[in-house]
C-alpha positions in Angstrom: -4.9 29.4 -6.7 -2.3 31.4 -6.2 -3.6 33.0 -2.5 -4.6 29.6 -1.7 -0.7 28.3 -2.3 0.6 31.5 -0.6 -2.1 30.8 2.7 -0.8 26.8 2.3 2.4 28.1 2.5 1.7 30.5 5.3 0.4 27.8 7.4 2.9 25.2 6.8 5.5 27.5 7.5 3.9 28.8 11.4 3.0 25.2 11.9 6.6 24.0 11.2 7.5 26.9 13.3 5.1 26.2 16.0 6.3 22.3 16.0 9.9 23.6 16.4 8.6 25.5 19.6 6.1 22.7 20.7 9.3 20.3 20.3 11.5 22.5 22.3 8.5 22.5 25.0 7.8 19.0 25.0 9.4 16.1 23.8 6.1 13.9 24.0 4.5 15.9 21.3 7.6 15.4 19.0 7.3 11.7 19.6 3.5 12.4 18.7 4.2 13.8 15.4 7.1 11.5 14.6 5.1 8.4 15.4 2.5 10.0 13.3 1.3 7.9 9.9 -1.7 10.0 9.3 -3.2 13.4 9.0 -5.6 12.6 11.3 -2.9 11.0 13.9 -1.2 14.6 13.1 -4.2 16.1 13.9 -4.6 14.3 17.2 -0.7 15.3 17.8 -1.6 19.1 17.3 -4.5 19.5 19.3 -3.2 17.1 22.3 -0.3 20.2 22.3 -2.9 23.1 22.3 -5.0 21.4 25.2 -1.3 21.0 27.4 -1.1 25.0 26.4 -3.9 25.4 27.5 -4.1 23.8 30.5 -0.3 25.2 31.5 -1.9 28.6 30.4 -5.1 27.9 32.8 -2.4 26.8 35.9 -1.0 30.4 35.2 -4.1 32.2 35.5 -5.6 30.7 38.8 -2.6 31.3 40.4 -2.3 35.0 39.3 -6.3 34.9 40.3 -4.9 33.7 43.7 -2.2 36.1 44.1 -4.4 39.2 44.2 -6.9 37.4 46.5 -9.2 39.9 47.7 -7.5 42.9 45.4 -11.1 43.2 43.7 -9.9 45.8 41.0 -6.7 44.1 40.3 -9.1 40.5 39.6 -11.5 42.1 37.7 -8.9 44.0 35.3 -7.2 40.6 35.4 -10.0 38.7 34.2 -11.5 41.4 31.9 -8.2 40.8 29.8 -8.0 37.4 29.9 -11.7 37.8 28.2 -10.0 40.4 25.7 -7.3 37.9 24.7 -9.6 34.8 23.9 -11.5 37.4 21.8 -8.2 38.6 20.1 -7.2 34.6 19.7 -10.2 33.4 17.9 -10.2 36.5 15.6 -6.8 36.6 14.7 -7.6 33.2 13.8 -10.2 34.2 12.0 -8.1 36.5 9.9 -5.2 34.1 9.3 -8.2 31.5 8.0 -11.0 33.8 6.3 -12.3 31.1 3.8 -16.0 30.2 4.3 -14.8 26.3 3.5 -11.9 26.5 5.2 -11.1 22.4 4.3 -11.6 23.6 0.4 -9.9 26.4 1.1 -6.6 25.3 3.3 -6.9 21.6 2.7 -6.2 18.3 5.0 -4.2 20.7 7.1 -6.4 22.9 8.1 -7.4 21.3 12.1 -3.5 20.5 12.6 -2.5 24.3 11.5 -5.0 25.7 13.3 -4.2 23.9 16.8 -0.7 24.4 15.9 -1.6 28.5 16.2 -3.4 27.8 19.7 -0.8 26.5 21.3 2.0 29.0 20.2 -0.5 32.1 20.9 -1.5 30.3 23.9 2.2 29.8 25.2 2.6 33.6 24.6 -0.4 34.5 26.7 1.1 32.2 29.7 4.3 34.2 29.4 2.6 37.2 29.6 0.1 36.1 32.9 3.6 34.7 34.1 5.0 38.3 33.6 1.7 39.5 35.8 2.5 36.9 38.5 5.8 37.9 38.8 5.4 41.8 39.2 2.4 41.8 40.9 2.2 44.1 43.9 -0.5 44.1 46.4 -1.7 47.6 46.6 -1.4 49.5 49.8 
């Protein structure tokens, strides 16, 4: 009982935080969760902000894709971590949730907090391809 507080707690706490960033970000999403009666309208809120992460991640990467145009090497490096962060995303998920029954084990919350981490990693990973952008040099 006592893990299952602590991981309850855990959650709430980088979902709050990750709401405070996601509000910061984008003020529809805080009108989502405000307007929000249910957990399942809270769920809808959450992943709604990790598919916009997403897709502003995505923007990020075909144009870093497009930046090195025909630098082969630099693409396939690009891409090869790119691979090697999804991989790192869902298994850091994995640890931060390691409960077989993850609704017995993390309750109602459980999609909301989960979506709530995807975004916030995924907003990390665009600043990091936005880094790349920005210091890429084409190779002479």
């Amino acid at each position: 009982m006592k893990r299952r507080l602590g991981c309850f707690l855990c959650g709430f706490l980088l979902g709050l935080g990750s709401l405070v960033c996601s509000a910061q970000k984008a003020s529809h999403t805080q009108s989502c969760f405000d307007k929000a009666a249910t957990q399942t309208e809270l769920d809808l809120c959450a992943s709604g902000e990790a598919k916009r992460a997403d897709a502003e991640m995505n923007s990020a990467y075909q144009r870093l894709l497009a930046k090195v145009g025909a630098d082969s090497k630099a693409k396939e490096k690009i891409i090869a971590s790119q691979r090697a962060w999804l991989v790192y995303r869902d298994s850091y998920i994995a640890a931060m949730y390691p409960a077989d029954d993850k609704q017995m084990a993390y309750g109602t919350m459980f999609p909301m907090e989960v979506d709530l981490l995807i975004a916030d990693m995924t907003r990390s990973q665009t600043k990091a391809i936005l880094e790349l952008l920005k210091n890429y040099q084409t190779p002479n």
